[in-house]
PQR file of N, CA, C, O and H, with PARSE charges and radii, in Angstrom:
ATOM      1  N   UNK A   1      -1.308 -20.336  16.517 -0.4000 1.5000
ATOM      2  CA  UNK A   1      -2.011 -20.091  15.275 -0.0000 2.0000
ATOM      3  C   UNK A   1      -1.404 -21.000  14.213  0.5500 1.7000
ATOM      4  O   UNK A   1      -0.181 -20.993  14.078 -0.5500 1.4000
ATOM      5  N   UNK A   2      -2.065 -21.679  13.550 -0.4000 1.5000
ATOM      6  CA  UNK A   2      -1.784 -22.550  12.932 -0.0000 2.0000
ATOM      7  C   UNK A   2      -1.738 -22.052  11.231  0.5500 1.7000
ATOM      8  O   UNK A   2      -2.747 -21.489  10.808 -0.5500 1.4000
ATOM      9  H   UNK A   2      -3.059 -21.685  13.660  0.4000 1.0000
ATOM     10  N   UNK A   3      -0.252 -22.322  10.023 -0.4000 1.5000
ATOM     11  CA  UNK A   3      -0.753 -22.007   9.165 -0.0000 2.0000
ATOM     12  C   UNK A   3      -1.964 -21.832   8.207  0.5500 1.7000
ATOM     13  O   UNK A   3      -2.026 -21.143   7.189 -0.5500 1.4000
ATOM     14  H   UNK A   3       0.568 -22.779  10.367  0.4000 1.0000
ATOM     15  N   UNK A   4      -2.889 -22.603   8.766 -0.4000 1.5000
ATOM     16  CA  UNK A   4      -3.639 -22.510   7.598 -0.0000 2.0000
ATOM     17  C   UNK A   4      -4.980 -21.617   7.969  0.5500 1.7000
ATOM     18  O   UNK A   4      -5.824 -21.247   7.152 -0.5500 1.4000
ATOM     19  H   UNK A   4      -2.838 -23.162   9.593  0.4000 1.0000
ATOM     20  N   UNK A   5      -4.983 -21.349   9.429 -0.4000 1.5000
ATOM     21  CA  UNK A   5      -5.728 -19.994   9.748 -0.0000 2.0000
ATOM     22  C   UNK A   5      -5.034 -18.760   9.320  0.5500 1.7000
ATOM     23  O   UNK A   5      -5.800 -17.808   9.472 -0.5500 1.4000
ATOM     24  H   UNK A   5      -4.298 -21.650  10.093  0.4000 1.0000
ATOM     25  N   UNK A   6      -4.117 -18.470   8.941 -0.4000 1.5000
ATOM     26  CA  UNK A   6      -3.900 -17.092   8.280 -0.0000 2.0000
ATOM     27  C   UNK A   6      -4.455 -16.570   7.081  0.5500 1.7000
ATOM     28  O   UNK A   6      -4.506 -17.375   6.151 -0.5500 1.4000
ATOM     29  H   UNK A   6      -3.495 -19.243   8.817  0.4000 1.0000
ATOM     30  N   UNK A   7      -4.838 -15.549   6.893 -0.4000 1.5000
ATOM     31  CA  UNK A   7      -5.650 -15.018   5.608 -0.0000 2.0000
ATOM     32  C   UNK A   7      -4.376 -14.764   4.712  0.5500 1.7000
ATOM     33  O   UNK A   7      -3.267 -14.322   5.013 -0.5500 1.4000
ATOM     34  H   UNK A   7      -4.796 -14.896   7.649  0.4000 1.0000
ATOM     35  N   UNK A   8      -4.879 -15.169   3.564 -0.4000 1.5000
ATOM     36  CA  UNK A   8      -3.249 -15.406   2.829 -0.0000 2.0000
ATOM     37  C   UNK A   8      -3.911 -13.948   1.345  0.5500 1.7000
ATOM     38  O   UNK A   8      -3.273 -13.297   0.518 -0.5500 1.4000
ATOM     39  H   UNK A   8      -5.780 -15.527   3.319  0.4000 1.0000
ATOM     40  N   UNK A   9      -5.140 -14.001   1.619 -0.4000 1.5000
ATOM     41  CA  UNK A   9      -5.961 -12.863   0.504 -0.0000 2.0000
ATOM     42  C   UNK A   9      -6.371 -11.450   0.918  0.5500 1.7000
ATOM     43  O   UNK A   9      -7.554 -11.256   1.198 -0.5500 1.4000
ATOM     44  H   UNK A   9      -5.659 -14.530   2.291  0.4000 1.0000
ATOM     45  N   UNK A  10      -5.741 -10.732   0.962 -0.4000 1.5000
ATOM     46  CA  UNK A  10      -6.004  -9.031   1.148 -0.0000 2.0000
ATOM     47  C   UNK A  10      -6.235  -8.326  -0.118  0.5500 1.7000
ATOM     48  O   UNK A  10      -5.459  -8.253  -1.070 -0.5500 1.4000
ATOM     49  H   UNK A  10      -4.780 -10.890   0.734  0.4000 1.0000
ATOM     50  N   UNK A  11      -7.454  -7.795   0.005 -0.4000 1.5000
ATOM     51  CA  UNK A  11      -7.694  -6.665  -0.992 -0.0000 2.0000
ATOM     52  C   UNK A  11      -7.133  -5.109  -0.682  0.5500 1.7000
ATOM     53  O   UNK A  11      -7.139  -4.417   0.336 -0.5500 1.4000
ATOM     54  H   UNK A  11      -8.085  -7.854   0.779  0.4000 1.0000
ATOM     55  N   UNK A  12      -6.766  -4.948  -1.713 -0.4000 1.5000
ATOM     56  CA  UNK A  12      -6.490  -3.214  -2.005 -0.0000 2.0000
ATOM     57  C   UNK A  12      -7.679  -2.350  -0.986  0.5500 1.7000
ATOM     58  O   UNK A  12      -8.821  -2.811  -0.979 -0.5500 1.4000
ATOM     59  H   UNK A  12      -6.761  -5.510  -2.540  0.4000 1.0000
ATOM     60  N   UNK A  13      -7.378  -1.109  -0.142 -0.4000 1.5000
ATOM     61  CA  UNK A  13      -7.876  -0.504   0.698 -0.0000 2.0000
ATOM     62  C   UNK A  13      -8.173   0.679   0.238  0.5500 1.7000
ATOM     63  O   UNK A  13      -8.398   1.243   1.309 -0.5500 1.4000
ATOM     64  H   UNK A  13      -6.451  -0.735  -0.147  0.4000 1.0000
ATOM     65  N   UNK A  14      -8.367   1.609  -0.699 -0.4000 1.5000
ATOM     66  CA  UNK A  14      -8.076   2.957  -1.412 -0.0000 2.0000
ATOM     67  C   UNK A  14      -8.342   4.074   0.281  0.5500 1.7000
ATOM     68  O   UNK A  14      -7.624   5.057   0.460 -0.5500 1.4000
ATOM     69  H   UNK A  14      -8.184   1.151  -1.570  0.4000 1.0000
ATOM     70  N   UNK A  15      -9.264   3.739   1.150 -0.4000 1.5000
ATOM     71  CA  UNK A  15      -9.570   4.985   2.366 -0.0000 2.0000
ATOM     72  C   UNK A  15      -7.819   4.769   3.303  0.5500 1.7000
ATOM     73  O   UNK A  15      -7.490   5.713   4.021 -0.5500 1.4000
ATOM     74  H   UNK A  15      -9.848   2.940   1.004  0.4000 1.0000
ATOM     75  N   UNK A  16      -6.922   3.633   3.217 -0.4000 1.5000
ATOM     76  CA  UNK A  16      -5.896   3.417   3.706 -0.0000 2.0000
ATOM     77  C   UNK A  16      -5.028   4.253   2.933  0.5500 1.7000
ATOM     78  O   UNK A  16      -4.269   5.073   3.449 -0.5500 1.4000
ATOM     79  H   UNK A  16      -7.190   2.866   2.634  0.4000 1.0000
ATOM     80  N   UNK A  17      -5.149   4.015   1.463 -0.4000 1.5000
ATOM     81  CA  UNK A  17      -3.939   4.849   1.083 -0.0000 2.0000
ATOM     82  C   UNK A  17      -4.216   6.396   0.965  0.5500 1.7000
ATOM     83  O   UNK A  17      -3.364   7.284   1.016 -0.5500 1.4000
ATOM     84  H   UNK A  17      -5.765   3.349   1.044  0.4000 1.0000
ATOM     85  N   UNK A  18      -5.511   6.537   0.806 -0.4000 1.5000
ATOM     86  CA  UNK A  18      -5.942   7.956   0.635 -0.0000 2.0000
ATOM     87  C   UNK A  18      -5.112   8.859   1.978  0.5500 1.7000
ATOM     88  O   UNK A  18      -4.540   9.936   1.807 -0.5500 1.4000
ATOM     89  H   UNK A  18      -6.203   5.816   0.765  0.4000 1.0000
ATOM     90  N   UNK A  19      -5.196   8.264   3.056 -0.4000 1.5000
ATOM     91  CA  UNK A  19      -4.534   8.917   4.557 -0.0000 2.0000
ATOM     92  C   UNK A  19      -2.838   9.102   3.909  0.5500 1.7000
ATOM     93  O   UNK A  19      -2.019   9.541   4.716 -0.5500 1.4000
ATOM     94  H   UNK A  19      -5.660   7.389   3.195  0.4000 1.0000
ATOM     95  N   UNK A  20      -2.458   8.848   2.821 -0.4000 1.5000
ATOM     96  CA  UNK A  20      -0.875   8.954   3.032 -0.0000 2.0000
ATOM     97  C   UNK A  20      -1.128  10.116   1.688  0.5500 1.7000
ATOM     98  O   UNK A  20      -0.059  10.671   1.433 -0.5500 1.4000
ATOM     99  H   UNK A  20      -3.123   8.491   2.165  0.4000 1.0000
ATOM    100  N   UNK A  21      -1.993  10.479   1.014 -0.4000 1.5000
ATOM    101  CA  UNK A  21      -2.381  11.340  -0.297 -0.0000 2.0000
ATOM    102  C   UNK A  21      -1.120  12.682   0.071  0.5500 1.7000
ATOM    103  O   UNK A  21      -0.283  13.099  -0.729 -0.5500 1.4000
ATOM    104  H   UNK A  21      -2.861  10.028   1.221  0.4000 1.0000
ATOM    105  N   UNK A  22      -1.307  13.112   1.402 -0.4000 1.5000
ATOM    106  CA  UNK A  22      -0.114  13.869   1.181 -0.0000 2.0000
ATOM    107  C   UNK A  22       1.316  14.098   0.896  0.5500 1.7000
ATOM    108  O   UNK A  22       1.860  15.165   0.614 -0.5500 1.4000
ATOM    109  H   UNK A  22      -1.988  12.773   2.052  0.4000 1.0000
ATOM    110  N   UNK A  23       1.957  12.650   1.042 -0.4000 1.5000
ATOM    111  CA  UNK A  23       3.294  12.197   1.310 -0.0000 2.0000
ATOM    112  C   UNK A  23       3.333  11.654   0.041  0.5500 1.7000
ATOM    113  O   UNK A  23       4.467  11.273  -0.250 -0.5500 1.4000
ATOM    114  H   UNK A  23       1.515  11.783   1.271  0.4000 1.0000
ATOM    115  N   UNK A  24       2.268  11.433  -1.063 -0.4000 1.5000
ATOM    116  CA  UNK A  24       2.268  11.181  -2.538 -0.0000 2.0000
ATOM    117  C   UNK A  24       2.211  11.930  -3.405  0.5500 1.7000
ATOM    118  O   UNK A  24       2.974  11.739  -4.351 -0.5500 1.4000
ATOM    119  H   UNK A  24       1.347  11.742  -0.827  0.4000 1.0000
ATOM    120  N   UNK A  25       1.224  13.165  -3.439 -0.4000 1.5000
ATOM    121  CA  UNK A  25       1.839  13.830  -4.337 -0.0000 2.0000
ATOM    122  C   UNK A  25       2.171  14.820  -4.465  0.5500 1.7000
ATOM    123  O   UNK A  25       2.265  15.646  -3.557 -0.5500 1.4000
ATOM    124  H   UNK A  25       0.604  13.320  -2.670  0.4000 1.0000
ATOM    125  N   UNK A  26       2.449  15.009  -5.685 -0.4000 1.5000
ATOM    126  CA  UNK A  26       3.844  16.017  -6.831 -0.0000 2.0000
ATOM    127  C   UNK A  26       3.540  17.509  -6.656  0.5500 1.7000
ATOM    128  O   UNK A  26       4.364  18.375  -6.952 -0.5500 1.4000
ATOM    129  H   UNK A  26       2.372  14.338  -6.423  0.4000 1.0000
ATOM    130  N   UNK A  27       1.947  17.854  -6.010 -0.4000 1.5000
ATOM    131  CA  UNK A  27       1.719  18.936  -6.062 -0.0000 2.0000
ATOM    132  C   UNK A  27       2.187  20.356  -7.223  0.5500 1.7000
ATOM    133  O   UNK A  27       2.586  21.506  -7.040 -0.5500 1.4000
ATOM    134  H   UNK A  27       1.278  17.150  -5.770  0.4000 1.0000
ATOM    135  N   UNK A  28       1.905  19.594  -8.317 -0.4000 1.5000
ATOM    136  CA  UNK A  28       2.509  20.275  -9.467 -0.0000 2.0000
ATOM    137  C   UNK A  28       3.502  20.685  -9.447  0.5500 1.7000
ATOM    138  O   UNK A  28       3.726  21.804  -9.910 -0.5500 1.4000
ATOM    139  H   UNK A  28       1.581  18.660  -8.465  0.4000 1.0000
ATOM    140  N   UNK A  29       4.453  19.921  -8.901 -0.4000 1.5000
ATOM    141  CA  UNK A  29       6.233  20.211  -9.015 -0.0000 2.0000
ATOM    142  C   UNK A  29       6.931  19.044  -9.552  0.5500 1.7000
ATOM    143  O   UNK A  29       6.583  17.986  -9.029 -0.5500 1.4000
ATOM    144  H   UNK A  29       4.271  19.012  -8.525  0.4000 1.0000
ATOM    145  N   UNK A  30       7.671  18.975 -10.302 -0.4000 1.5000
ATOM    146  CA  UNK A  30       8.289  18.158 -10.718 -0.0000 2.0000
ATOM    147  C   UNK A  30       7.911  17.207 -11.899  0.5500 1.7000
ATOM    148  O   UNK A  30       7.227  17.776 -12.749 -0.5500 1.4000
ATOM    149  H   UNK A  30       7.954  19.834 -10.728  0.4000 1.0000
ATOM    150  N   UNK A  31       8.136  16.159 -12.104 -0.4000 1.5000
ATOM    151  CA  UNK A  31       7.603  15.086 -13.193 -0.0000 2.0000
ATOM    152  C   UNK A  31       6.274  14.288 -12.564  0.5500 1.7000
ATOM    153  O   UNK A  31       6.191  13.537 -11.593 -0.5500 1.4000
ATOM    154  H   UNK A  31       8.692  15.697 -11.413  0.4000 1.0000
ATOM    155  N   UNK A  32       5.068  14.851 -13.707 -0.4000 1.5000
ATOM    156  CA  UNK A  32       4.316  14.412 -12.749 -0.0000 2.0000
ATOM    157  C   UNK A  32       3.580  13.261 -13.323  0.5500 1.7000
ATOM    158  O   UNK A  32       2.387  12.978 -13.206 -0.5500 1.4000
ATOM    159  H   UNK A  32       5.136  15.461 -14.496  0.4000 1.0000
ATOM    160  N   UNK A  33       4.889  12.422 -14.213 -0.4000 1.5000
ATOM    161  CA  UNK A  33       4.747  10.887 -14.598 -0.0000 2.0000
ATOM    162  C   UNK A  33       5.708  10.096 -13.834  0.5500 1.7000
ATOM    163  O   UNK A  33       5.669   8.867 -13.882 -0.5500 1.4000
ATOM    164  H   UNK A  33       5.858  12.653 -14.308  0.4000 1.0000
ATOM    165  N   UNK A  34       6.339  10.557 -13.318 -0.4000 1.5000
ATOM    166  CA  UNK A  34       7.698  10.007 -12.734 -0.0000 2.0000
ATOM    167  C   UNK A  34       6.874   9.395 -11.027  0.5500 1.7000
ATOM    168  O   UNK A  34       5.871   9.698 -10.381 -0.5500 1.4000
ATOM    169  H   UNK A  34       6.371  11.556 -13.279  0.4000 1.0000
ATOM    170  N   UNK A  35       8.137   8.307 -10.876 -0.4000 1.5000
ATOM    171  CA  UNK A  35       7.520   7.621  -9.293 -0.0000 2.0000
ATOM    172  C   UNK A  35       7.930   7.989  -8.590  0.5500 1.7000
ATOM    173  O   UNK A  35       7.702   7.200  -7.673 -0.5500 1.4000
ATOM    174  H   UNK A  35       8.952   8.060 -11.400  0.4000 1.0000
ATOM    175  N   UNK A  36       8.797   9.184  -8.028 -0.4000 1.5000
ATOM    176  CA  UNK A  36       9.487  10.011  -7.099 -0.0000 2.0000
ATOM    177  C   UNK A  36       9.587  11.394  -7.536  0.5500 1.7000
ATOM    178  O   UNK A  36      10.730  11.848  -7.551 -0.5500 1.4000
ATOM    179  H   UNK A  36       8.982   9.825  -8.773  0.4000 1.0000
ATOM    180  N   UNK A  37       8.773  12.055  -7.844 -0.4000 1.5000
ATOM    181  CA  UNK A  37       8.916  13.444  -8.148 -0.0000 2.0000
ATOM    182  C   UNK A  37       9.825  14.213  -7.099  0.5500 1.7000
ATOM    183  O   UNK A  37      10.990  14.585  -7.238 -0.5500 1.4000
ATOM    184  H   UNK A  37       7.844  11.686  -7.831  0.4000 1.0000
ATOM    185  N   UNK A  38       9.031  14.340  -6.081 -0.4000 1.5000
ATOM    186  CA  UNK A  38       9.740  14.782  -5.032 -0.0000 2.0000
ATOM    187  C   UNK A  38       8.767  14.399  -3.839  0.5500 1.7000
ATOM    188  O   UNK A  38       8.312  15.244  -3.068 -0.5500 1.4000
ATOM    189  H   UNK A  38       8.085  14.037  -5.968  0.4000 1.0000
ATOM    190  N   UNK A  39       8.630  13.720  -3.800 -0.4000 1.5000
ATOM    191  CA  UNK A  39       7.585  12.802  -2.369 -0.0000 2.0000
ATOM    192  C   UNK A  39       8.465  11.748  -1.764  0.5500 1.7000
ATOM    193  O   UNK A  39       9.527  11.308  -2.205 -0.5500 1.4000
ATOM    194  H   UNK A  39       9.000  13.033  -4.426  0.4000 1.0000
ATOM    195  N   UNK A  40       7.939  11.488  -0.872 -0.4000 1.5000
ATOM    196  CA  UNK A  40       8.252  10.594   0.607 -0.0000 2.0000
ATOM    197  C   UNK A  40       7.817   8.530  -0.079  0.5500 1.7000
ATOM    198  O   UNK A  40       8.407   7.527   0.325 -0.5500 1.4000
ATOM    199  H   UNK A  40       7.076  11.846  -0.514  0.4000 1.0000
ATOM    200  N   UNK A  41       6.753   8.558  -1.053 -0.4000 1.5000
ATOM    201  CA  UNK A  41       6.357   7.274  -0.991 -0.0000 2.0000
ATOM    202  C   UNK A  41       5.810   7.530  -2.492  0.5500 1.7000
ATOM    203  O   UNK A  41       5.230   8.499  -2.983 -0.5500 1.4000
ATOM    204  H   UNK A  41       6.273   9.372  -1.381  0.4000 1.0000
ATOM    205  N   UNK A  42       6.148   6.499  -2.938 -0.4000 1.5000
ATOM    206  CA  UNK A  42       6.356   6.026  -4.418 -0.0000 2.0000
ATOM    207  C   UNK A  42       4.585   6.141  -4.889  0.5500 1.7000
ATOM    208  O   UNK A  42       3.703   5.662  -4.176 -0.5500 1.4000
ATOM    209  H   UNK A  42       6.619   5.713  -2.539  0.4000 1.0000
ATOM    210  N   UNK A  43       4.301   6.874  -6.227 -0.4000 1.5000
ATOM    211  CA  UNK A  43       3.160   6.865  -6.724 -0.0000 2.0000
ATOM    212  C   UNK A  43       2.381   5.525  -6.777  0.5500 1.7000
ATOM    213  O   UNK A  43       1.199   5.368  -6.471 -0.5500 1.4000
ATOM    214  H   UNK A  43       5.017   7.263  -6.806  0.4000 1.0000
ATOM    215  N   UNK A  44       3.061   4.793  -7.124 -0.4000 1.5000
ATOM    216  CA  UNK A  44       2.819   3.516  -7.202 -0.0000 2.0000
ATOM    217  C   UNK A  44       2.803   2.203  -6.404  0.5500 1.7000
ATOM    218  O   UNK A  44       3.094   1.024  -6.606 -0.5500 1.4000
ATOM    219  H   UNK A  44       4.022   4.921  -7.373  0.4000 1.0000
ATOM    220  N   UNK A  45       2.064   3.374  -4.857 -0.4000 1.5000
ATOM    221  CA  UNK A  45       1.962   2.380  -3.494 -0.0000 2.0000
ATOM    222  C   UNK A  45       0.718   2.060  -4.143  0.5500 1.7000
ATOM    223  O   UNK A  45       0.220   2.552  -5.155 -0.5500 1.4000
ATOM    224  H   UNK A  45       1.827   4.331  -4.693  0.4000 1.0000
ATOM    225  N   UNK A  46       0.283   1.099  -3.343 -0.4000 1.5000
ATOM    226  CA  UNK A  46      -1.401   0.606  -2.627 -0.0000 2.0000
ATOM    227  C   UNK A  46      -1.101   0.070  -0.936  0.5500 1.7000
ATOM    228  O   UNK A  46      -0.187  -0.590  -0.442 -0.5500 1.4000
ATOM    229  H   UNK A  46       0.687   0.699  -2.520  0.4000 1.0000
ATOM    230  N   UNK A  47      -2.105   0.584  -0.468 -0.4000 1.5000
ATOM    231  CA  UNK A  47      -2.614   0.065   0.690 -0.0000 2.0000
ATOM    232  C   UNK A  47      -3.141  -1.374   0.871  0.5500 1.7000
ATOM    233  O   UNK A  47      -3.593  -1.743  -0.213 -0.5500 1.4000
ATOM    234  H   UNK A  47      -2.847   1.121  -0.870  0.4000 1.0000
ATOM    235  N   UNK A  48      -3.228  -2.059   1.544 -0.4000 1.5000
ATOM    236  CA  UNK A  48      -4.195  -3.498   1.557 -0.0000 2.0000
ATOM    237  C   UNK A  48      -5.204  -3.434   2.989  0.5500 1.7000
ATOM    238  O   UNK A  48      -4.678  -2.877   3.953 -0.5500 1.4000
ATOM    239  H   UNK A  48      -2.862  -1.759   2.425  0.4000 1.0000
ATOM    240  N   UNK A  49      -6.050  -3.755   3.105 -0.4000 1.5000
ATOM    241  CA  UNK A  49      -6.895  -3.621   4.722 -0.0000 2.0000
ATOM    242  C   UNK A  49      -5.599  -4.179   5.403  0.5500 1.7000
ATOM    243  O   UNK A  49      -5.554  -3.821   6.580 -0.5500 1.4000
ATOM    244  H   UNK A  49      -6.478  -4.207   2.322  0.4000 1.0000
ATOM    245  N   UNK A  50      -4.910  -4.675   5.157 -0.4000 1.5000
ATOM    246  CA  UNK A  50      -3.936  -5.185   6.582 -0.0000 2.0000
ATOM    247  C   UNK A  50      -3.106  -4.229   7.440  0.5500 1.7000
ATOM    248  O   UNK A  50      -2.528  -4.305   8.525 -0.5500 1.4000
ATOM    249  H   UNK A  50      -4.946  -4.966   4.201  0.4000 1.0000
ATOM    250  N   UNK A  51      -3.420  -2.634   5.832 -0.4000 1.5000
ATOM    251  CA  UNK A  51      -2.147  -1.972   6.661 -0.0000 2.0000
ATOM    252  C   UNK A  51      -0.723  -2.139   5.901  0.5500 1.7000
ATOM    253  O   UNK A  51       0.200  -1.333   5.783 -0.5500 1.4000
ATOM    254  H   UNK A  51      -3.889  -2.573   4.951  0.4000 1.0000
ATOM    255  N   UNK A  52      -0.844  -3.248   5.505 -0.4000 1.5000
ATOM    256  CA  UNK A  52       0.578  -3.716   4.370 -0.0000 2.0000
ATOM    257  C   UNK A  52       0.722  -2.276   3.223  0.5500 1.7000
ATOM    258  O   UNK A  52      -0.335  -1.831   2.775 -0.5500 1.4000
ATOM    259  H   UNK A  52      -1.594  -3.903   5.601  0.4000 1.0000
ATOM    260  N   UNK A  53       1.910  -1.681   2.845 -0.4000 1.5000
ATOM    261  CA  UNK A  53       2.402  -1.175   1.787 -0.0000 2.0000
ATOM    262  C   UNK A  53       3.327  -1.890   0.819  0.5500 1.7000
ATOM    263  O   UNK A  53       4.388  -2.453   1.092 -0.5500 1.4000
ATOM    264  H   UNK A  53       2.769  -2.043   3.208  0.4000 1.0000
ATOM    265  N   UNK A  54       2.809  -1.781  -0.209 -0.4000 1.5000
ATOM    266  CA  UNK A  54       3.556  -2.116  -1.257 -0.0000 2.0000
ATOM    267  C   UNK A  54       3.809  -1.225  -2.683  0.5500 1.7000
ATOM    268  O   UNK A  54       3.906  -0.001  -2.592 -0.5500 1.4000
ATOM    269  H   UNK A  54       1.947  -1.324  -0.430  0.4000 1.0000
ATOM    270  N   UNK A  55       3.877  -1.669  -3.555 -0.4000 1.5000
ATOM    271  CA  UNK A  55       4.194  -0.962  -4.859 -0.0000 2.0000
ATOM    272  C   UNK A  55       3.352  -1.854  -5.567  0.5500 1.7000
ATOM    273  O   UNK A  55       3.312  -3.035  -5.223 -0.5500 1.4000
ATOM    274  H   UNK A  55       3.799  -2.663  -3.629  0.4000 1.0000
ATOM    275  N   UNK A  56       2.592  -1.383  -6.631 -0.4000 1.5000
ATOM    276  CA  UNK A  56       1.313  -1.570  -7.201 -0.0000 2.0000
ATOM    277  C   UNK A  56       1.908  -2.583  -8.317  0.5500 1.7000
ATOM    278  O   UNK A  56       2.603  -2.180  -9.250 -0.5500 1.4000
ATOM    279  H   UNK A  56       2.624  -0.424  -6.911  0.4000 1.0000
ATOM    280  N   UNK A  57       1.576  -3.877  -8.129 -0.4000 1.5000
ATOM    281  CA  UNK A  57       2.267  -4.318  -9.346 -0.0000 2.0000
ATOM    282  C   UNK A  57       3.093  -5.789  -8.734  0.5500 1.7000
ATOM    283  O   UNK A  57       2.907  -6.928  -9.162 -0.5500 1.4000
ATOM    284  H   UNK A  57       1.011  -4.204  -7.371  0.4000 1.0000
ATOM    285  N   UNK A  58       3.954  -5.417  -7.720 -0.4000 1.5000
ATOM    286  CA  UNK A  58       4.747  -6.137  -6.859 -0.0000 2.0000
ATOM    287  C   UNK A  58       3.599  -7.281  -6.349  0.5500 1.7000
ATOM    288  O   UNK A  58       2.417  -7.141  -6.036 -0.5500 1.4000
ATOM    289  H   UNK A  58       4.105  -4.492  -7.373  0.4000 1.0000
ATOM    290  N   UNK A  59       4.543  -8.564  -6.409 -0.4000 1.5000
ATOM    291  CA  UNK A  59       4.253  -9.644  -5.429 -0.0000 2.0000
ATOM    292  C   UNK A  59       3.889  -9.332  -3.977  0.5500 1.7000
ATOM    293  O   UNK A  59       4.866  -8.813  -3.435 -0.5500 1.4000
ATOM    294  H   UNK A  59       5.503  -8.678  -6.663  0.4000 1.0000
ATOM    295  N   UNK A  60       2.726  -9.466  -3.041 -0.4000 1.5000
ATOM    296  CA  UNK A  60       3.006  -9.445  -1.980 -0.0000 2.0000
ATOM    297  C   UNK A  60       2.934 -10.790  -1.499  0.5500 1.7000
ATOM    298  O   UNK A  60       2.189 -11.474  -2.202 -0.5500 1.4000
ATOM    299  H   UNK A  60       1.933  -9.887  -3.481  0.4000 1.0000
ATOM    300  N   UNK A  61       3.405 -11.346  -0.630 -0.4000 1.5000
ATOM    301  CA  UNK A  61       2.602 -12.428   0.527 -0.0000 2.0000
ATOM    302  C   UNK A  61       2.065 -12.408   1.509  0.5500 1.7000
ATOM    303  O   UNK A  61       2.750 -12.262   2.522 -0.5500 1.4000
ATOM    304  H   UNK A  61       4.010 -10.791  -0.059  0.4000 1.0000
ATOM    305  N   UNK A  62       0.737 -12.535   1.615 -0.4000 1.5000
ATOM    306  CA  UNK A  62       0.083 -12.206   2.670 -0.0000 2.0000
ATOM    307  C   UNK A  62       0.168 -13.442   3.735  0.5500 1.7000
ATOM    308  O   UNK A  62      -0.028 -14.513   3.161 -0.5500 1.4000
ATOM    309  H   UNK A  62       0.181 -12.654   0.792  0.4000 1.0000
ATOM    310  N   UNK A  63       0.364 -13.550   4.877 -0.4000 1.5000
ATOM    311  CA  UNK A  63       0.263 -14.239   6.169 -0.0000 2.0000
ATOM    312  C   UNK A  63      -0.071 -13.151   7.353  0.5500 1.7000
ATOM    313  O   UNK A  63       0.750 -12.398   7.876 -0.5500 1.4000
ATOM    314  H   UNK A  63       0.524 -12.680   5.344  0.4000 1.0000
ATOM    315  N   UNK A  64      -1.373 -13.242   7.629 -0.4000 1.5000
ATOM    316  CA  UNK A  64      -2.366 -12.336   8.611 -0.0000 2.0000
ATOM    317  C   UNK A  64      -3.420 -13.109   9.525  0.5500 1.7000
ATOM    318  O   UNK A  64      -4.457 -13.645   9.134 -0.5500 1.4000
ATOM    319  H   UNK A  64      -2.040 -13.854   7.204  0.4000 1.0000
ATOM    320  N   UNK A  65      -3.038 -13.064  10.541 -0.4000 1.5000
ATOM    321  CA  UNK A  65      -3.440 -13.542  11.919 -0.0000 2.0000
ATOM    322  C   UNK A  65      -4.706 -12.448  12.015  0.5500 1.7000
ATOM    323  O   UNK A  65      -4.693 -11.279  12.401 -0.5500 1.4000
ATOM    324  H   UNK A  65      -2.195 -12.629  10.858  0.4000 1.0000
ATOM    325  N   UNK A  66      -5.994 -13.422  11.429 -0.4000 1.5000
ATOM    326  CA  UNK A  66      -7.385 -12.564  11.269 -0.0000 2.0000
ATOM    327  C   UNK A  66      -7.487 -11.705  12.847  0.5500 1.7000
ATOM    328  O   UNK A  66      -7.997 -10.585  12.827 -0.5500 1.4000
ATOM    329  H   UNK A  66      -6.004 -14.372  11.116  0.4000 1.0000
ATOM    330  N   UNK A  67      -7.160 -12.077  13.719 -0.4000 1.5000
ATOM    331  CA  UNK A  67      -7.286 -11.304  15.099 -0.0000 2.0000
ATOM    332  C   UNK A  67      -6.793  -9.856  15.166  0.5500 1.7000
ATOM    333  O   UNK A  67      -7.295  -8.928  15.799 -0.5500 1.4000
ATOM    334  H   UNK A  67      -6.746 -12.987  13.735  0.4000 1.0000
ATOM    335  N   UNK A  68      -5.706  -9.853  14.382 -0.4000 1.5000
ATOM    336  CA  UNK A  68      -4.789  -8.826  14.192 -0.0000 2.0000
ATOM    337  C   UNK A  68      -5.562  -7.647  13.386  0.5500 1.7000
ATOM    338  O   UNK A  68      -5.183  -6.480  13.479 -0.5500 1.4000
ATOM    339  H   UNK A  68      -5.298 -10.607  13.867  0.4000 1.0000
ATOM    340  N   UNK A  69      -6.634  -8.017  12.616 -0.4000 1.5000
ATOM    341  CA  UNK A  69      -7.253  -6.680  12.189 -0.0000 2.0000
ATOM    342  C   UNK A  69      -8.358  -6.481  12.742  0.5500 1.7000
ATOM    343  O   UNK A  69      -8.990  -5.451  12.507 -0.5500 1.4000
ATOM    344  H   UNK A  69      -6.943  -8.965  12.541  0.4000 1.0000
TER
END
């Protein structure tokens, strides 16, 4: 696979991150402005179709071998 076949552009997935909705939130406990109330994964993930997690805001780099999704 050659660099310049990799998809270097992933959009945000919201049905990807929605599957982790439980491990996010605060369930009215704790600070429920805060990025760790008391959860497993930072309020301020996003999903990408690749599957990639990140923090909303953050640089990612995408290099994705289109076969792979």
């Amino acid at each position: 696979m050659t660099d310049e076949a990799l998809l270097r552009e992933v959009s945000p997935d919201p049905e990807r991150l929605a599957m982790l909705t439980p491990c996010i939130d605060n369930y009215g406990v704790g600070d429920a402005d805060a990025e760790w109330p008391n959860n497993l994964i930072s309020r301020h993930a996003i999903a990408y179709e690749s599957g990639r997690l990140a923090r909303r805001g953050e640089r990612v780099r995408h290099a994705i071998d289109p076969s792979e999704l």
